[in-house]
C-alpha positions, 0 to 999 in steps of 0.5 A, spaced: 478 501 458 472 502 463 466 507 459 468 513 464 476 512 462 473 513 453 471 521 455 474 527 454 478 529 460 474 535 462 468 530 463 471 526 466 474 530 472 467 532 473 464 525 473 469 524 479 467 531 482 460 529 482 461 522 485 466 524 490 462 530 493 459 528 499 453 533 500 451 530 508 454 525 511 451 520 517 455 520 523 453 515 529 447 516 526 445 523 525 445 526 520 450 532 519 450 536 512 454 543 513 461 543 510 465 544 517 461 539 520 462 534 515 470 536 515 471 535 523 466 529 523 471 525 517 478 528 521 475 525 527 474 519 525 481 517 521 483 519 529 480 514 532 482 509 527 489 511 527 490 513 534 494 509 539 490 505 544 494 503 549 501 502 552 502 495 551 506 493 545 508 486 544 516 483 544 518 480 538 524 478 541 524 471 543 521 469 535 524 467 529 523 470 522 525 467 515 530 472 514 533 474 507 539 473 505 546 476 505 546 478 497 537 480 497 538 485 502 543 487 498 540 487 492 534 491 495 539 497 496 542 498 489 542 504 486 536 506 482 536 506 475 533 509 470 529 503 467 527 501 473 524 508 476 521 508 468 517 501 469 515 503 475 512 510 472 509 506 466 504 501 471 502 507 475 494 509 472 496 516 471 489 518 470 487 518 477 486 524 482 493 529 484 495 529 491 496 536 494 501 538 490 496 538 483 500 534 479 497 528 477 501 521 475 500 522 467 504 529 469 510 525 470 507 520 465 508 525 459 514 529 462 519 524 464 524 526 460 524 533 464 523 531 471 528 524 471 533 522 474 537 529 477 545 526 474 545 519 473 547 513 477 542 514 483 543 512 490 537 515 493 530 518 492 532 524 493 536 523 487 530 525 483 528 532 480 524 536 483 523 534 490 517 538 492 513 534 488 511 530 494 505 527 491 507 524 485 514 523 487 512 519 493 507 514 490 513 513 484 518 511 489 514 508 493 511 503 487 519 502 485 521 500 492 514 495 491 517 492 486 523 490 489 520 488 495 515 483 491 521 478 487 523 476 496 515 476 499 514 469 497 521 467 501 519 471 508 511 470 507 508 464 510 505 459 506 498 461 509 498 467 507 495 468 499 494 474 498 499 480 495 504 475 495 507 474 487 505 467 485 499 466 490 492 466 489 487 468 494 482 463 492 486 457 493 485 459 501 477 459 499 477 453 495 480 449 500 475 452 505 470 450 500 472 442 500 474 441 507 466 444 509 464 438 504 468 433 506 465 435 514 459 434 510 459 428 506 463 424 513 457 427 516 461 430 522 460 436 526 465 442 526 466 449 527 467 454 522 470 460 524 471 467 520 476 472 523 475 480 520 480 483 523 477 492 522 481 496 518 487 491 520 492 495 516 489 502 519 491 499 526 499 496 524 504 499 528 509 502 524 514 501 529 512 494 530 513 493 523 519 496 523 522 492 528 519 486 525 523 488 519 529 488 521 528 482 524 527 479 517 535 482 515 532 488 512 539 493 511 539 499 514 539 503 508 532 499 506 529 501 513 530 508 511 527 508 505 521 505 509 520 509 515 
């Protein structure tokens, strides 16, 4: 448990005012203090990182995907139970900011038995009590989807990719990096290194490619939406 999480709850709400309130804001290298100017500079700026750039879109129709099994894109589609939602719930941090609508995740948290499941048995998000909601709703079904989709990741996922993946660690792709630059090193050969970041990559996915790609891989159409 980290300090701030030991104080009482008024203190540490105003331990996250304080250090979330921006009171001047540098913007292509002018500084800007007034709050509708600090407002549109922001606004504009997620703008640009999630606007479209161009019309050319790449064709995923000559490419082959790993793709589910019959029985796991089944699976995935299942109707939600209770425990289920609950262990998504419980791993939730339920002490972080609420979204629009005020309530918190501790909210559903402490009053799970009040805003559970609407009739037993669910078959779809909106099975769930009270749908306005929003904030808190979204990110509790959006974590029991995670949870699902995780226990397949590793079967679709190339082996290249070692991050966000169950069972894989990212720093196996350092130390590999690590001894292939000391054995270059030692055999006293010379190499090229090169280092890709990609800016806000995730920012930039097209949902729409993601979607295609997914049902490419045999995602259900129930699962697709769910996603979109």
């Amino acid at each position: 448990m980290s300090p701030l999480q030991e104080l009482p709850a008024a203190t540490r709400s105003n331990a996250h005012r304080r250090r979330n309130f921006m009171a001047k804001l540098r913007v292509d290298g002018v500084m800007l203090d007034g709050e509708d100017d600090i407002k549109e500079a922001v606004t504009n700026a997620f703008q640009r990182i999630l606007e479209e750039t161009g019309e050319w879109r790449l064709s995923i129709d000559g490419l082959v995907f790993d793709s589910l099994q019959l029985a796991d894109s089944e699976a995935l589609e299942t109707p939600f139970s209770e425990e289920e939602v609950l262990v998504a719930l419980s791993n939730l941090s339920g002490d972080k900011a609420p979204g629009p609508d005020g309530f918190s995740l501790a909210f559903w948290q402490q009053c799970w038995d009040f805003v559970k499941l609407e009739k037993g048995g669910a078959n779809d998000p909106k099975d769930f009590r009270p749908i306005s909601l929003v904030g808190g709703l979204y990110k509790l079904l959006a974590k029991v989807l995670a949870n699902r989709l995780k226990k397949l990741l590793g079967s679709l996922v190339s082996d290249f990719q070692h991050a966000f993946v169950a069972g894989r660690q990212i720093l196996d792709v350092v130390l590999i990096a690590n001894e292939t630059i000391d054995s270059k090193i030692k055999e006293d050969l010379r190499g090229v290194l090169c280092k890709l970041d990609i800016k806000k990559a995730y920012d930039h996915v097209n949902w729409n490619f993601v979607l295609a790609v997914t049902e490419k891989m045999g995602f259900g159409s129930k699962w697709m939406g769910w996603i979109r």
